[in-house]
C-alpha atoms as one frame of an Amber mdcrd trajectory, in Angstrom:
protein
 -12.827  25.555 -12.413  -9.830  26.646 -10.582  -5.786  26.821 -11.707  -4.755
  23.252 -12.098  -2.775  21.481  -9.070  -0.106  19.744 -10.455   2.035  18.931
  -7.422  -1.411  17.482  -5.865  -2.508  15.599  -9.244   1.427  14.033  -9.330
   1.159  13.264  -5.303  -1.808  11.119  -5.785  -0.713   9.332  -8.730   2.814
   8.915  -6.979   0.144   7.241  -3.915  -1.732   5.105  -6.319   1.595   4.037
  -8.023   3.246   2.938  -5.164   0.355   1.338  -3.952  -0.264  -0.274  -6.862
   3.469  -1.921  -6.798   3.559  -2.541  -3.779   0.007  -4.577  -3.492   1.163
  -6.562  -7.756   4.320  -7.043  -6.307   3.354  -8.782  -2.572   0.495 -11.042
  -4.648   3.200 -11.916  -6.956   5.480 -12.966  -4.582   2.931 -14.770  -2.801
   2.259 -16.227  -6.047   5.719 -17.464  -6.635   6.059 -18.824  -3.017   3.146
 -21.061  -2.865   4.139 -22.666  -6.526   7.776 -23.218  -4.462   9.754 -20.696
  -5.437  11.661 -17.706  -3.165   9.255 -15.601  -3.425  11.976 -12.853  -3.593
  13.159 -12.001  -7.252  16.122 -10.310  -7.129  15.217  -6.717  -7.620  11.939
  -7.075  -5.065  13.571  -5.754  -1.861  14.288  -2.923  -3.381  11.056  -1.748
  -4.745   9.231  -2.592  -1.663  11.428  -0.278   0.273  11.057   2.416  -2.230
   7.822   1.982  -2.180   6.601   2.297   1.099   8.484   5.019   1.006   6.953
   6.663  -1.870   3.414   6.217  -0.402   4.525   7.053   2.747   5.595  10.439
   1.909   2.943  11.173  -0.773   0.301   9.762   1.853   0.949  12.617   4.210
   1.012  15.311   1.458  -2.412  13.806   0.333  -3.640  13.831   4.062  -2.307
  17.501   4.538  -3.721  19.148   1.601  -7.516  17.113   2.331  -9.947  19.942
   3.343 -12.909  19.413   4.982 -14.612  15.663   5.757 -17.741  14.267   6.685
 -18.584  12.788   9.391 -17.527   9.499  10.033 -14.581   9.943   7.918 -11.667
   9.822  10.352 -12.935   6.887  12.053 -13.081   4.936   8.796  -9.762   6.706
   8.352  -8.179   4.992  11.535  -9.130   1.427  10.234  -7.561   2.392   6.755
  -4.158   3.357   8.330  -3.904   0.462  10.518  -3.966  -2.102   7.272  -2.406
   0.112   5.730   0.705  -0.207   8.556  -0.070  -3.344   8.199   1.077  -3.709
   4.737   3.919  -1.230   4.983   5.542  -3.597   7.728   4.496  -7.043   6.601
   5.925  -6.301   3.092   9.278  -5.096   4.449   9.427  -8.213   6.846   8.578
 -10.738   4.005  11.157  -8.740   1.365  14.308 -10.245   3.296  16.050 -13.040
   1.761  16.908 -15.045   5.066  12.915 -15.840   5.687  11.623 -19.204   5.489
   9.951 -19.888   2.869   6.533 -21.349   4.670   6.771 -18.148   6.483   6.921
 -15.532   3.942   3.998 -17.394   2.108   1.785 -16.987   4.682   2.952 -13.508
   5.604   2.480 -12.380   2.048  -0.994 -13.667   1.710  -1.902 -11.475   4.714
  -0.413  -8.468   2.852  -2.551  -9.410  -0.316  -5.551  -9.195   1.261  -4.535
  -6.391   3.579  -3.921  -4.777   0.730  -7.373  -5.322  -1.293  -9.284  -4.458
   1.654  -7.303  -1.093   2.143  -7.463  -0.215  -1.508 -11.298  -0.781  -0.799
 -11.647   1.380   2.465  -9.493   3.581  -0.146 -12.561   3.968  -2.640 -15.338
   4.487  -0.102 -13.322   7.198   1.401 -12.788   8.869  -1.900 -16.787   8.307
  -2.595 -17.330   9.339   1.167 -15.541  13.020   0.849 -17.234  14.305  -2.693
């Protein structure tokens, strides 16, 4: 066993962090919204911005430091970026106060499941490259 990497070991909980906000956040939201309300708790915006950000960033450090991969594994890759971007964008568009409410509903249940399937793709990939 090798000299511990801290910078990658806090990069990939930063990742799953983020992640993990972003995807409890968007279902709550969507949660909220289909009982009625907003959907947009004050402080919401905010944290969605940072973060996509935050998994943005840490996402590309991740993807840097990966060494080799099987094959197969950028293909699966590609599908697994595309939700993901799919997420990213939906969940900034549905974070602005001015949307209808019918609208961000529907655009946040997208995300949510987006988001479940990409955390899934997420797994396999991290099963795929051991």
């Amino acid at each position: 066993m090798g000299p511990v990497d801290i910078l990658g070991i806090i990069s990939r909980w930063t990742h799953i962090a983020s992640i993990a906000v972003l995807t409890g956040g968007c279902l709550h939201a969507w949660l909220a919204a289909r009982e009625g309300g907003s959907g947009v708790p004050g402080p919401w915006p905010r944290a969605v911005r940072m973060a996509v950000v935050l998994a943005v960033l840490s996402g590309i450090r991740n993807l840097l430091a990966k060494g080799a991969t099987p094959p197969g594994y950028h293909a699966i890759f590609g599908v697994k970026m595309l939700l993901a971007l799919h997420v990213l964008a939906v969940a900034i568009v549905a974070s602005k106060p001015e949307m209808d409410g019918a609208k961000r509903t529907r655009l946040l249940g997208g995300v949510a499941a987006s988001a479940f399937v990409t955390i899934l793709i997420s797994a396999y990939l991290r099963w795929l490259s051991q």
